[in-house]
Backbone as a chain_set.jsonl record, in Angstrom:
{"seq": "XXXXXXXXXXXXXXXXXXXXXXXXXXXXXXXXXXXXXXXXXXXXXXXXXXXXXXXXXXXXXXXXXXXXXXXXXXXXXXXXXXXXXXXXXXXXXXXXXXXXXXXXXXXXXXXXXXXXXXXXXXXXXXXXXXXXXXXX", "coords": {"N": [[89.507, 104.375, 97.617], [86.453, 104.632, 95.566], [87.198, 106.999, 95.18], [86.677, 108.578, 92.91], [89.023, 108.216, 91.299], [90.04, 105.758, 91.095], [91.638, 103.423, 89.195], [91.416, 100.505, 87.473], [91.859, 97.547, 85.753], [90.721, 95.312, 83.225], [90.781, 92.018, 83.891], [92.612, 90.15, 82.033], [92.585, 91.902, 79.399], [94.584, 93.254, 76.658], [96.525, 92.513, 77.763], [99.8, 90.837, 76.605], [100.716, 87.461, 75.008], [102.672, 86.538, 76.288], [103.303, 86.284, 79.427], [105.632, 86.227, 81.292], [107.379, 87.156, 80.549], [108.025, 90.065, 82.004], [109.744, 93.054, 81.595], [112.926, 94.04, 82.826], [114.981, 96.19, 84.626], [117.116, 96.743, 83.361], [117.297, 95.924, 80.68], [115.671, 97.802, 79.861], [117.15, 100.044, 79.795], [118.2, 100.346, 82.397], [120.004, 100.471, 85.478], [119.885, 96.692, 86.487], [118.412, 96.531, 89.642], [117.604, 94.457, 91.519], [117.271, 92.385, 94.333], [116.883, 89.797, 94.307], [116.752, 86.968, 92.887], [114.36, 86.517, 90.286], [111.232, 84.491, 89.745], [109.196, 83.309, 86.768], [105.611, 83.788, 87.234], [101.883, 82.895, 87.292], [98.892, 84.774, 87.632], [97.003, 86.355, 89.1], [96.674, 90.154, 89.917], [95.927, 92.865, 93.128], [96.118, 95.941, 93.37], [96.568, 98.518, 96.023], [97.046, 102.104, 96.64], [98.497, 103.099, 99.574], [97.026, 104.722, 101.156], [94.653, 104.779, 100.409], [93.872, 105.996, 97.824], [94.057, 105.071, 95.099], [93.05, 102.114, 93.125], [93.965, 99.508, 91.375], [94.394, 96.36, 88.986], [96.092, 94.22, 87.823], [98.267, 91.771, 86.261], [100.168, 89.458, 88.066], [103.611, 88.826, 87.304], [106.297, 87.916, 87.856], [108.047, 86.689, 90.555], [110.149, 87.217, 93.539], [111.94, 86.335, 96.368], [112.3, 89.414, 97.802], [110.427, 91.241, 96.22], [107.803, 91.758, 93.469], [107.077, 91.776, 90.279], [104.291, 93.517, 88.387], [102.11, 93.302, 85.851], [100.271, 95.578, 83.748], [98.082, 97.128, 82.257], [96.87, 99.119, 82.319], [96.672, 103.131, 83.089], [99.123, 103.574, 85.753], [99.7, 106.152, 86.704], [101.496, 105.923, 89.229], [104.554, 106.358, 90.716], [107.772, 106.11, 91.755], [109.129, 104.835, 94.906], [106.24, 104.705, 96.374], [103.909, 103.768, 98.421], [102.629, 100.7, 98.851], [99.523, 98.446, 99.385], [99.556, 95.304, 98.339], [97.72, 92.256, 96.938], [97.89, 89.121, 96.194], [96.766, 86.075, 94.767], [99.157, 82.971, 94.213], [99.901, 80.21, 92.968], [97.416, 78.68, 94.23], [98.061, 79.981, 97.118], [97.152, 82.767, 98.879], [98.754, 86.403, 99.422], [99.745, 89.297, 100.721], [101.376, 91.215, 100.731], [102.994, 94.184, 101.925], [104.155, 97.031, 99.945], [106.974, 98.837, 97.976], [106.891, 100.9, 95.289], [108.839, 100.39, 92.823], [110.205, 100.699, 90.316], [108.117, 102.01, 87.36], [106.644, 101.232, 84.302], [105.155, 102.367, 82.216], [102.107, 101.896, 80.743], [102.902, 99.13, 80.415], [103.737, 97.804, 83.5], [104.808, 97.685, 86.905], [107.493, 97.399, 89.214], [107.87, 96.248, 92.246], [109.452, 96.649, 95.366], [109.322, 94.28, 98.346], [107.63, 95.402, 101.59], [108.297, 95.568, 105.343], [108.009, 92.154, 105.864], [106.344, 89.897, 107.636], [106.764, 86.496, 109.601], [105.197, 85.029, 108.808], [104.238, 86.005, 106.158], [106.966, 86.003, 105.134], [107.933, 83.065, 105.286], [106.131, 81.919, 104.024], [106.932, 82.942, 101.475], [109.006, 82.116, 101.153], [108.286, 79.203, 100.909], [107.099, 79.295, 98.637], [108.948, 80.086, 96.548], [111.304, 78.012, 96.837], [109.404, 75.62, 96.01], [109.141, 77.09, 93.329], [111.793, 77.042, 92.27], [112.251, 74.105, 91.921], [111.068, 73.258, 90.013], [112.121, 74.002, 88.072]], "CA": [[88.49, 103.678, 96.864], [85.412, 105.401, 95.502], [87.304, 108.456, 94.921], [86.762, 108.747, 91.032], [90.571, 107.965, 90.995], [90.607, 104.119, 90.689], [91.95, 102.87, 87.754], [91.244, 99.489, 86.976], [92.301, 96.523, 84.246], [90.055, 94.427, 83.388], [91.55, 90.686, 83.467], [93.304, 89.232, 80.473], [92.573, 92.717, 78.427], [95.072, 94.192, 76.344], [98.328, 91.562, 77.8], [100.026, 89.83, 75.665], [100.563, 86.266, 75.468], [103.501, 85.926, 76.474], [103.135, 87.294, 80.627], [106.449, 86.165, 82.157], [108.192, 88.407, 80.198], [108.511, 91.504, 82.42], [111.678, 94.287, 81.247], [113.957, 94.295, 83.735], [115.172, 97.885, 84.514], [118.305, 96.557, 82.655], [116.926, 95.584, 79.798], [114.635, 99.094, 80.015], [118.359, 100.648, 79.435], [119.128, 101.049, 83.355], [120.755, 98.877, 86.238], [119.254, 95.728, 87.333], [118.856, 96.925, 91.055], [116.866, 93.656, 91.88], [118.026, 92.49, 95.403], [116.969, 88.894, 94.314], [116.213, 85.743, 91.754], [113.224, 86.514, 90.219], [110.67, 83.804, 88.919], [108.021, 83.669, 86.144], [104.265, 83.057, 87.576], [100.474, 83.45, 86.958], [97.628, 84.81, 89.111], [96.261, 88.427, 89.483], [97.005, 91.204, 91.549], [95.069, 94.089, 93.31], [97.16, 96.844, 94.26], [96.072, 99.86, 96.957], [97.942, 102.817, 96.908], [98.449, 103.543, 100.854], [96.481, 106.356, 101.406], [93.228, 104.33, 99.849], [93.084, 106.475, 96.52], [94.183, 104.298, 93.755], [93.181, 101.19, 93.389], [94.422, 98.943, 90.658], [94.395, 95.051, 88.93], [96.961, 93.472, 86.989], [98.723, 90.181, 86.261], [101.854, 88.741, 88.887], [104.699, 88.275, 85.801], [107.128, 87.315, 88.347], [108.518, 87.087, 91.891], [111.207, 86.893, 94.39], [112.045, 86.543, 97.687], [112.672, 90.548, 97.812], [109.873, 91.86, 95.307], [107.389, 91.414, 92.234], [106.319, 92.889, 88.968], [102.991, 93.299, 88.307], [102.024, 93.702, 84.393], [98.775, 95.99, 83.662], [98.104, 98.391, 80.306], [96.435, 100.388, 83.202], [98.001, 103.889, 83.671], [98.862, 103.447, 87.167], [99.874, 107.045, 87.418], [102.731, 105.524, 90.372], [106.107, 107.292, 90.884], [108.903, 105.227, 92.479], [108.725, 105.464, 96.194], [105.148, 105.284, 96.656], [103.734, 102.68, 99.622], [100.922, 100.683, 98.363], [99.167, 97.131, 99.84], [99.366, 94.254, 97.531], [96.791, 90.955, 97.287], [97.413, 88.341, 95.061], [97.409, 84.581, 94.972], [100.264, 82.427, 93.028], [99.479, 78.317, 93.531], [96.567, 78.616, 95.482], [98.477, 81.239, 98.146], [97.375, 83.896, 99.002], [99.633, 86.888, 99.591], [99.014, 90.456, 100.805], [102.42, 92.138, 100.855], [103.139, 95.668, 101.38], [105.461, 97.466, 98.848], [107.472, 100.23, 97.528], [107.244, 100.95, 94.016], [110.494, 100.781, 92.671], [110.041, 100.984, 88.613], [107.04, 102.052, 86.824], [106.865, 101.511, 83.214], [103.887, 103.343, 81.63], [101.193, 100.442, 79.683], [103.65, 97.144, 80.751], [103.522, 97.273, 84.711], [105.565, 97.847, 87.626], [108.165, 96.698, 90.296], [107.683, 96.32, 93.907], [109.866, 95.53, 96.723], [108.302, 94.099, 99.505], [108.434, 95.769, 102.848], [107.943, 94.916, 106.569], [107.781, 91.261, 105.993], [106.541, 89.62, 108.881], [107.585, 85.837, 109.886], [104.221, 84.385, 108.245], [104.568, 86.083, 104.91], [108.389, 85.082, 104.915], [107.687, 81.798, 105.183], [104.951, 81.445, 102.405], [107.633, 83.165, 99.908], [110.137, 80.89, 101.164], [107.986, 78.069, 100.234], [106.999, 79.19, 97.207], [110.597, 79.927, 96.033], [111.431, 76.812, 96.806], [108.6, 75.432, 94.642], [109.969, 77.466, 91.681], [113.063, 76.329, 91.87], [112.182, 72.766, 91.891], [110.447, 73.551, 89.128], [112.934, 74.576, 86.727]], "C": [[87.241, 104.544, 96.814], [85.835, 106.546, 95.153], [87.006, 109.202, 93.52], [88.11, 108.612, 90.469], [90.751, 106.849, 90.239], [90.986, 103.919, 89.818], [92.105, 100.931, 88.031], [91.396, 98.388, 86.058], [91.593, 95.385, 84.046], [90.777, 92.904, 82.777], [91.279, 90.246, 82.125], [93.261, 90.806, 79.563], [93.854, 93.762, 77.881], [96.8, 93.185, 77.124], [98.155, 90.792, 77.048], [100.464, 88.607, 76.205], [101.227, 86.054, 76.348], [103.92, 86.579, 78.09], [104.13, 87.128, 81.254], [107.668, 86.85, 81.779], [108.371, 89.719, 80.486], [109.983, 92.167, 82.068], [112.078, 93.992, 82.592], [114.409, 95.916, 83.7], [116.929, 97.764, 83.51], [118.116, 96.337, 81.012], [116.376, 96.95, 79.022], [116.039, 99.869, 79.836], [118.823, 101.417, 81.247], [119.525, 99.927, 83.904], [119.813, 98.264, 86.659], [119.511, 95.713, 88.431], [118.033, 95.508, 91.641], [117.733, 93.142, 93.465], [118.194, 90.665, 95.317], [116.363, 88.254, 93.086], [114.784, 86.295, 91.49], [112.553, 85.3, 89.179], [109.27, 83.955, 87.875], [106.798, 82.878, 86.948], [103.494, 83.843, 87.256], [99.656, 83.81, 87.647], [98.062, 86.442, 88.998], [96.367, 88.68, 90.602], [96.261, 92.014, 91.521], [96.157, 94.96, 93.944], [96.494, 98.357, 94.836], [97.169, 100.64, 97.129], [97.866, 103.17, 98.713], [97.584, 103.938, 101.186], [95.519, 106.207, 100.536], [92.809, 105.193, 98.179], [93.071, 106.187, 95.184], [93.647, 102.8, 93.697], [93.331, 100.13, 91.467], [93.885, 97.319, 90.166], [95.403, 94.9, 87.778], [97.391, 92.155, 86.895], [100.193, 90.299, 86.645], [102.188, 88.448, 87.169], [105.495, 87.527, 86.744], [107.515, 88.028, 89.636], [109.483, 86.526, 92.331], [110.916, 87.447, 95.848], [111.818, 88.052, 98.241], [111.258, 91.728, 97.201], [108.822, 90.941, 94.146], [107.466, 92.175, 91.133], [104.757, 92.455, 88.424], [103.065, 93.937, 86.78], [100.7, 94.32, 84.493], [99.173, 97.202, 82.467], [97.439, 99.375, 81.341], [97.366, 101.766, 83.303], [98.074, 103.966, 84.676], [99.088, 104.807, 87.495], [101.274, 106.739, 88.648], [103.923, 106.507, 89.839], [107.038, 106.168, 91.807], [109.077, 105.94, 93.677], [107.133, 105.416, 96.646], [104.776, 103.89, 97.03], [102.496, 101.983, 98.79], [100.798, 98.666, 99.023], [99.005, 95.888, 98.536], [97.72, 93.318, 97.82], [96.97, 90.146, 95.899], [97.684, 86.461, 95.308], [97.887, 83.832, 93.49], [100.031, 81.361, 93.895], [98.926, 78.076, 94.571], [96.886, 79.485, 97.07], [97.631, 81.619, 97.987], [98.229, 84.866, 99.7], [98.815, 88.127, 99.955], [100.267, 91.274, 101.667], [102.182, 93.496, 101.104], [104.153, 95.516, 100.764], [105.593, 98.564, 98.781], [107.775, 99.932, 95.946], [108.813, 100.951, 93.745], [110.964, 101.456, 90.653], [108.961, 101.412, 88.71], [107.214, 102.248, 85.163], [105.394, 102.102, 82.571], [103.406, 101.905, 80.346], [102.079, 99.621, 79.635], [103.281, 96.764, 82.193], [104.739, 98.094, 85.345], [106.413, 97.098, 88.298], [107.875, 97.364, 91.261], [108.845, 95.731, 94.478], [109.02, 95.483, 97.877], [108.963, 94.325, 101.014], [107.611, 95.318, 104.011], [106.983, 93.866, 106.273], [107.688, 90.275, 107.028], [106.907, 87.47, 108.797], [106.424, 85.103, 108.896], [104.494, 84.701, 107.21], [106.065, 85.421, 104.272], [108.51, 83.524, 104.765], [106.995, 81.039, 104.175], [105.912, 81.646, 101.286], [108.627, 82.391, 99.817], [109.517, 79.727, 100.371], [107.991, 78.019, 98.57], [108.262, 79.241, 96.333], [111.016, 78.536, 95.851], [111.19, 75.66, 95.843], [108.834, 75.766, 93.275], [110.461, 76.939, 91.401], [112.907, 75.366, 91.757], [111.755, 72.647, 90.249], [111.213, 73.911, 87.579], [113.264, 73.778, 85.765]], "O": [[86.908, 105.162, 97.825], [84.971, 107.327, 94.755], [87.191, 110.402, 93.315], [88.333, 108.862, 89.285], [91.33, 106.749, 89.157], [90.315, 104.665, 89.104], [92.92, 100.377, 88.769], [90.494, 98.616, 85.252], [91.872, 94.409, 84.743], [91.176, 92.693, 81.632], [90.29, 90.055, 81.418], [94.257, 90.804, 78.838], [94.123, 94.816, 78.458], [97.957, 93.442, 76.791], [97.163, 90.16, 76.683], [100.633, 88.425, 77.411], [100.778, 85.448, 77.321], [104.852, 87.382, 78.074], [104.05, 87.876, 82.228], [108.677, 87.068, 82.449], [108.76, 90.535, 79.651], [111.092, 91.696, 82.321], [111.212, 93.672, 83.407], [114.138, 96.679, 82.772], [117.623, 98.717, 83.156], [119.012, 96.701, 80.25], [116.585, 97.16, 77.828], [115.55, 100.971, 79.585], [119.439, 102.463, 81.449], [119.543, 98.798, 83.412], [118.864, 98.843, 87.188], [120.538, 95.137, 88.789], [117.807, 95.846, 92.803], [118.859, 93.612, 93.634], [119.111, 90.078, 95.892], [115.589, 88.864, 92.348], [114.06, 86.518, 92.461], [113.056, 85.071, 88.079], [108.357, 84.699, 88.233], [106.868, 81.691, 87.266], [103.7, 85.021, 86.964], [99.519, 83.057, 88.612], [99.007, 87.221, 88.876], [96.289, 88.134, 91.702], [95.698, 92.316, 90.469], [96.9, 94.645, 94.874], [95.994, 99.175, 94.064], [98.19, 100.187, 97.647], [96.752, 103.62, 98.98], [97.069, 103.073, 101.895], [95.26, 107.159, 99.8], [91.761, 105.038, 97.552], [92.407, 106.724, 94.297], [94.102, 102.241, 94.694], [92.548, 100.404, 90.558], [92.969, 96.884, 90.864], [95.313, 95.655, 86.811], [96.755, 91.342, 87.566], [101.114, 90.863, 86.054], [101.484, 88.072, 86.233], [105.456, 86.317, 86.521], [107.454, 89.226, 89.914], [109.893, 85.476, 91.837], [110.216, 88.333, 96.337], [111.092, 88.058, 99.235], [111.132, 92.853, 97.684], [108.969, 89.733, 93.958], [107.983, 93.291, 91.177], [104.291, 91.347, 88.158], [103.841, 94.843, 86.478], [99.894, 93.763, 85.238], [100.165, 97.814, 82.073], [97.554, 100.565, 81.051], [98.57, 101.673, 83.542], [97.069, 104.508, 85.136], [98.74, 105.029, 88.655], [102.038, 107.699, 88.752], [104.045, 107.171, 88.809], [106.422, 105.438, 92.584], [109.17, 107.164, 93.769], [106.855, 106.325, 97.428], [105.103, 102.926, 96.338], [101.602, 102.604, 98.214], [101.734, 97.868, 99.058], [97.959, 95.94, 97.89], [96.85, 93.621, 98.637], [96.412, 90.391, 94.83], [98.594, 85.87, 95.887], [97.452, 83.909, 92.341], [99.957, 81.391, 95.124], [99.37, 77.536, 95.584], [96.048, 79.565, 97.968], [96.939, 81.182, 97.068], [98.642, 84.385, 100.755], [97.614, 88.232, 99.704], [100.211, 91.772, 102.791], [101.221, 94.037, 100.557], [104.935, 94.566, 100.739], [104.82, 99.404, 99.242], [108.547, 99.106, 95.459], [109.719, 101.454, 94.411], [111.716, 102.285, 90.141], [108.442, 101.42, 89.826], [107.811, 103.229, 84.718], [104.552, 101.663, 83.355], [104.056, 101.274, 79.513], [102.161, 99.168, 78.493], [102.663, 95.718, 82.392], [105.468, 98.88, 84.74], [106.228, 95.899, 88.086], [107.659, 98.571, 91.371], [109.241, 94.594, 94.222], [108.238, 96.335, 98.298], [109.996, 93.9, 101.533], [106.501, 94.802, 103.878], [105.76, 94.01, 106.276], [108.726, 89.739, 107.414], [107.359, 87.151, 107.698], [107.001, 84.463, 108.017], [105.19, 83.82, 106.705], [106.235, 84.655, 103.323], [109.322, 83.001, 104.002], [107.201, 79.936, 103.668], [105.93, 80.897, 100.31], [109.138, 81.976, 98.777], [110.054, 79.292, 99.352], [108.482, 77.296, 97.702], [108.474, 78.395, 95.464], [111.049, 78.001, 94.743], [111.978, 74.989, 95.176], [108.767, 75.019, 92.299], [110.235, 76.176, 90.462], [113.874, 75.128, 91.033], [112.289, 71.852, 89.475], [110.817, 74.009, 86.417], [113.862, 74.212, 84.78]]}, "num_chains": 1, "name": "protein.A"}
């Protein structure tokens, strides 16, 4: 942070209406490596690359137990493989995953899986899952 790196998105600018429509990497013409269900939701994300020199905002499209995708017209610059701290809240949560890039699509967003999930975060995504699904 501070480095002259950041890149930034300023909320709502430049997504389209329709936000629960993230590609799939299948869709994107490769395999759907997803490990789990993913659902559509709303609520903004901040994303920190590890190693403090990116820092990001976009809009949650959708999550699972396993992962999200975050939508932003930002160029995040990311590479698949690359550690970075989440923060976002979906139905009054808040969340503050780590992740590993796993996609990056250039002006749509990315995928994350989420790593070393401890018993507290597990539990919140459980709920919320849950909540989805009821929801359907």
């Amino acid at each position: 942070m501070g480095s002259g790196n950041e890149l930034e998105e300023t909320p709502g600018a430049g997504l389209e209406s329709e936000q629960s429509g993230s590609v799939s990497q299948e869709e994107d013409g490769g395999a759907d490596r997803r490990q789990s269900e993913r659902y559509p939701v709303e609520g903004w994300a901040e994303i920190m690359v590890m190693d403090g020199m990116m820092f990001l905002r976009g809009q949650i499209a959708d999550i699972g137990s396993a992962g999200c995708y975050i939508a932003t017209r930002a160029d995040m610059g990311l590479k698949p493989g690359v550690h970075v701290t989440m923060i976002f809240r979906v139905r009054g949560v808040e969340f503050r995953p780590e992740g590993i890039t796993r996609v990056v699509q250039p002006g749509k967003g990315a995928g994350f899986s989420f790593v070393r999930v401890n018993s507290k975060l597990r539990a919140q995504l459980d709920a919320l899952i849950d909540v989805l699904n009821q929801s359907r």
